[in-house]
N, C-alpha and C positions, 0 to 999 in steps of 0.2 A: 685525458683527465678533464671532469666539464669543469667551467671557475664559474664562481656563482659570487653577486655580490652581497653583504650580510644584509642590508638595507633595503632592496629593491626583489630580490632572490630567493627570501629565504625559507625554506621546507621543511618545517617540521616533521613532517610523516614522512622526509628521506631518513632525519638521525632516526626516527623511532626504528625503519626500516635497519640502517644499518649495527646499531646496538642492541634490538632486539628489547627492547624495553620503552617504556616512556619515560620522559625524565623523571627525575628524583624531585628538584623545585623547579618551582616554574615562577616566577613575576612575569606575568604578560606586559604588563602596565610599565616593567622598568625594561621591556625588552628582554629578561634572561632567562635563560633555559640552561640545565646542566643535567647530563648524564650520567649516570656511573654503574659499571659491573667489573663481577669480581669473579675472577677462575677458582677452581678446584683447588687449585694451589696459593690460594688466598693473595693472588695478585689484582690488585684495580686499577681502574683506570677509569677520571674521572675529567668528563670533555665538559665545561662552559662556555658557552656562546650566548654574547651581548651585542644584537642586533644593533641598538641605537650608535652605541661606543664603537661599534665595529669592529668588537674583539674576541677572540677566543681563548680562553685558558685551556692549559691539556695539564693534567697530577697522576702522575703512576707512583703506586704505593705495593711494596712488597710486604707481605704478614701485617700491614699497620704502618709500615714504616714510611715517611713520602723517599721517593727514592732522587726525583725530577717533577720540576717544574716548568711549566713552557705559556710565556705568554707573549699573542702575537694582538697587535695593535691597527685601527687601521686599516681591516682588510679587508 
């Protein structure tokens, strides 16, 4: 697995590559980018990544509902 740092590393057109979408917002200016797609089965998942702060949030949401939340700091 490659590690990439959020500050120095960071690719855009790999999330777009791996979600298959472009984000949903984007603040260039404050560093943040967030993704989100939803299945057939109306499950999402929604990934934030804040270059400056060095963090990313991850939210999976079943029919609407958040199910889990994950935020890593720092990275």
């Amino acid at each position: 697995m490659e590690t990439i740092k959020l500050q120095s590393d960071w690719d855009s057109l790999a999330l777009i590559e791996l979600f298959c979408t472009e984000p949903q917002t984007v603040r260039a200016q404050d560093g943040y980018w967030c993704y989100e797609v939803t299945d057939t089965s109306d499950t999402s998942l929604k990934f934030g990544v804040n270059t400056i702060a060095e963090s990313i949030q991850i939210e999976l949401k079943l029919a609407g509902e958040s199910k889990a939340i994950l935020s890593f700091e720092l990275i």
